[in-house]
Structure formats: C-alpha cells, structure tokens
N, C-alpha and C positions, 0 to 999 in steps of 0.2 A: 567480568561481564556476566553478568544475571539473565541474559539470555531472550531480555526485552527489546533488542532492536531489528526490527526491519528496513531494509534498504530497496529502492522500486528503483529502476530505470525506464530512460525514456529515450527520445531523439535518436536512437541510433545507437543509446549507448552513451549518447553527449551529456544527459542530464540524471543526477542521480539525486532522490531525495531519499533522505534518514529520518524515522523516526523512532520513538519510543513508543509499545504499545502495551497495555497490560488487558490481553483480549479476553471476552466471554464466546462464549459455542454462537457461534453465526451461520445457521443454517437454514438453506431456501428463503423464504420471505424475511426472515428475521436478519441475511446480511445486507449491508450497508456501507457504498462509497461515497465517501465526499470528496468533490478538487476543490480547490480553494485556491485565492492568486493572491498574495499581499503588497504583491509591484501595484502597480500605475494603468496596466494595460487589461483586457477582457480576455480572458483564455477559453479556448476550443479543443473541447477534447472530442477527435473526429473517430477518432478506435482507440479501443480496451482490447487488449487479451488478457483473461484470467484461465488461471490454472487450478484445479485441488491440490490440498498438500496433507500430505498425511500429519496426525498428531505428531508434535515435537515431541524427540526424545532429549532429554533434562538431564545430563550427567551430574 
C-alpha cells in the first residue's frame, strides 16, 4: 500500500467510500469538496463535519 487511499464515512457509519488520492497543499481558499452521485437519483448533502489532520507520516 503507497499510502494513497482515503476512506470517508457516512449514514451512521452505513456508507463508506474509498478513494485514491494523490493531494497537493489545500489550504483556506485553495481547498476544494466535490459530491458527486453516479446512481439515478439527486443527492443532499444537508451536513459536513471536517476535521484538520496533521501531515502524514510516510514510513
């Protein structure tokens, strides 16, 4: 593992998505969320909790 995957939860814990990211410095106005839905249906996203995370350490 390269140390490229993030994983978000949601619902309670019900829904978990994985991705791969390979990030640049995203700070103040420079960061940036997108949702996206690829079903059938329109999604609402009615609350975010975001947290800081300190720089990964990279063994």
């Amino acid at each position: 593992i390269d140390n490229s995957i993030v994983e978000s939860f949601g619902g309670g814990g019900k829904t978990c998505i994985t991705a791969r990211v390979y990030p640049k410095l995203a700070v103040g106005n420079d960061a940036r969320l997108y949702v996206f839905n690829n079903g059938s249906s329109a999604v609402t996203l009615s609350k975010l909790t975001a947290w800081s995370m300190r720089k990964p350490s990279i063994n």
